[in-house]
N, C-alpha and C positions, 0 to 999 in steps of 0.2 A: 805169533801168527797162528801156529796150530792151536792154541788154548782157543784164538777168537773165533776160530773156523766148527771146530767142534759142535757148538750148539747147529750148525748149518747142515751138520750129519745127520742130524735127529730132526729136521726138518724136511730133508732130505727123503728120511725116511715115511715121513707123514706123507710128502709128494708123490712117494712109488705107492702109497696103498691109495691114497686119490684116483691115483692115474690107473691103478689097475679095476678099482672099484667102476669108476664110469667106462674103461673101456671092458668092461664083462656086462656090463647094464645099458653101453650104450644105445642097443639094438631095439630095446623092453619098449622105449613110445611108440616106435614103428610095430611091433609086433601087436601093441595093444589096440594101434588104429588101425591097423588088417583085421584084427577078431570083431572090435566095433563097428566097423564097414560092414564086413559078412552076415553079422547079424541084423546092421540097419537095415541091409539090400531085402535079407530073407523077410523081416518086417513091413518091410514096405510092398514088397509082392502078394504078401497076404494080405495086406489092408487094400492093397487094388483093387484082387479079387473079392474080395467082403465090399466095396464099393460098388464095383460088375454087378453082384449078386442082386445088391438094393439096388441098381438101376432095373435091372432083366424084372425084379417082381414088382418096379411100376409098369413097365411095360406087359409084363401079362397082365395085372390088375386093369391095366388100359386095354388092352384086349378084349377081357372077358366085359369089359363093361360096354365095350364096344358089339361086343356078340350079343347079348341082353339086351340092346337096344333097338338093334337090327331084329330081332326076333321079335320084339315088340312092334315096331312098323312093320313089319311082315304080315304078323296078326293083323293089327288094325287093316290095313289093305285088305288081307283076305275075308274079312267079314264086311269089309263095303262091296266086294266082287259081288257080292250076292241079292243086294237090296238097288242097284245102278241099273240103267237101263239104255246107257248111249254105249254104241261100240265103241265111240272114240275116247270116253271116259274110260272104259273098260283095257283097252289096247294101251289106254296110258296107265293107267295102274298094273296092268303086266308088267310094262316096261321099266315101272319103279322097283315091281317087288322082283324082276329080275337083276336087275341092279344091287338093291340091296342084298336078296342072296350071293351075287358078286362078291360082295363089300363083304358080306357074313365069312366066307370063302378065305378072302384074302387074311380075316382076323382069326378066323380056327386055323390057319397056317401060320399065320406068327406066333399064335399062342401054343401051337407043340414046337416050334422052333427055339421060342423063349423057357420054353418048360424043361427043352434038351440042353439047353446051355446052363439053364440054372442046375441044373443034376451035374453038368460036367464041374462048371466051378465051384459048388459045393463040394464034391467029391476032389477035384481040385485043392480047394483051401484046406478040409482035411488032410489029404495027403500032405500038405506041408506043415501043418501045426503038427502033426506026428514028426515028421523030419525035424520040427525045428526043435520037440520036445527034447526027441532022442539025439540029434548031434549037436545043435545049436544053443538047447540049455546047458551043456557041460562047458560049452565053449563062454558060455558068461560066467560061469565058475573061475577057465580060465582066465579073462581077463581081470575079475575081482584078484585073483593068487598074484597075478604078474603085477595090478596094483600097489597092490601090498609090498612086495618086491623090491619096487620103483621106490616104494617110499622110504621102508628100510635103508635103503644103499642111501638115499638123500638124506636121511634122519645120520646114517654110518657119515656120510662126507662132510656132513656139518661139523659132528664131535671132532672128527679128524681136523677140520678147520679150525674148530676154535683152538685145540692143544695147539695148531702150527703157529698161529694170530701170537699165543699166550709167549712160545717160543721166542717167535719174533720179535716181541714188545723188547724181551730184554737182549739180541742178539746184536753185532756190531751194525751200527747203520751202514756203512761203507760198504760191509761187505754186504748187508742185507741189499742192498740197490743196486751191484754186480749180481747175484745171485736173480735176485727178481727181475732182472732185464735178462740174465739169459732163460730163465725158464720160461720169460713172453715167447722166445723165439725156437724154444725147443722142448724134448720129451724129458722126465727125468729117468737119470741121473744126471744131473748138473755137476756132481765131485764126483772125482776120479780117484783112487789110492793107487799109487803106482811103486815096484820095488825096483824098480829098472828104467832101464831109459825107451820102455817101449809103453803107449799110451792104455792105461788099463780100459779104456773104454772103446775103443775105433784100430786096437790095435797095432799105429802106426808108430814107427820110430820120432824118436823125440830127440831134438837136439841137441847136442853134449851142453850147451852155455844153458837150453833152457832148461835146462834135467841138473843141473847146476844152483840154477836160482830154485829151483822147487827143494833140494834136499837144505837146503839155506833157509828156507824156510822164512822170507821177512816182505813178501810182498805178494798179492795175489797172484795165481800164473794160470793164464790159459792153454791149454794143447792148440799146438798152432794148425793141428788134422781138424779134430771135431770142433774148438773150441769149449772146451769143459775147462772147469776149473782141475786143475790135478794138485796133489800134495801128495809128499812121502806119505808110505805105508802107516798109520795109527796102530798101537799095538793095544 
């Protein structure tokens, strides 16, 4: 029984560098999706503001075309003021070019309003292409490094799999199917080496009959605390 359990050591051991590889790497996706998030959000705030921008400069463009035009009718009116001869033609061309300078009024107030806002999120977007230059580019560094990382460990857990696969192929089936139904249900170490009757792995007392069959050595034995496999000490 020890000779057929042996390769299940070396398996065994492929298991603990598994299990510690992903549980040191387990963290790295989540890490990578907070740096990618951080950096979408900061992207996407600037593409807003660069958005704002182009709208605020149709809106003055519509402004100023708006003022240009007004001034245009303005003229026209003011040069028939002079060539008319009804008061009541006169008192209504007042009342249109006071209108329109209304209208003129209301557009040179949008247009320094839009002209303020476009300086702000200019100066705006600036300040954060600077911010994103200086903290935000290092941080795409980072996640390319943690990348890499990620893959490593996955490129590492493969090798590790295929040596255990290769192990496997020639180890005992019986015990290979005890063995892989407890590690569905548990962390490894699955074997236990014990010199005593006390459980090397959960360190509970072990029974005298089953601390009996295990130095006997002729049939699989569970610890009846954790359920591991146990066997006398290997030298």
């Amino acid at each position: 029984m020890i000779e057929r359990i042996k390769p299940f050591l070396e398996i065994q051991n492929l298991d603990l560098e598994i299990s510690d590889i992903k549980a040191k790497f387990r963290k790295l996706p989540d890490e990578i999706s907070f740096r990618l998030n951080k950096i979408e959000a900061a992207e996407k705030k600037i593409s807003n503001m660069s958005e704002k921008n182009i709208e605020l400069a149709d809106t003055l463009k519509n402004a100023e075309e708006m003022i240009d035009e007004v001034n245009t009718k303005i003229k026209d009116i003011e040069d028939k003021l002079f060539s008319i001869n009804s008061t009541k033609e006169f008192e209504a061309l007042q009342k249109e070019t006071g209108d329109l300078k209304r209208k003129k009024l209301e557009s040179e107030d949008l247009q320094l309003k839009t002209m303020e806002e476009i300086d702000y999120y200019k100066k705006e977007v600036e300040s954060l292409e600077l911010n994103f230059e200086n903290e935000l580019g290092p941080l795409k560094d980072e996640v390319e490094n943690l990348k890499l990382e990620l893959s490593n460990s996955e490129e590492e857990i493969h090798s590790l799999e295929k040596k255990r696969n290769k192990i496997s192929s020639t180890a005992d089936e019986e015990i290979l199917k005890i063995y892989n139904r407890l590690l569905s249900n548990n962390t490894p170490p699955i074997i236990s080496e014990i010199e005593s009757e006390i459980c090397g792995h959960c360190n509970m007392r072990i029974p005298p009959q089953t601390y009996i069959k295990v130095l006997q050595a002729s049939e699989i034995v569970l610890a009846p605390c954790c359920k591991k496999i146990i066997i006398p000490k290997i030298d």
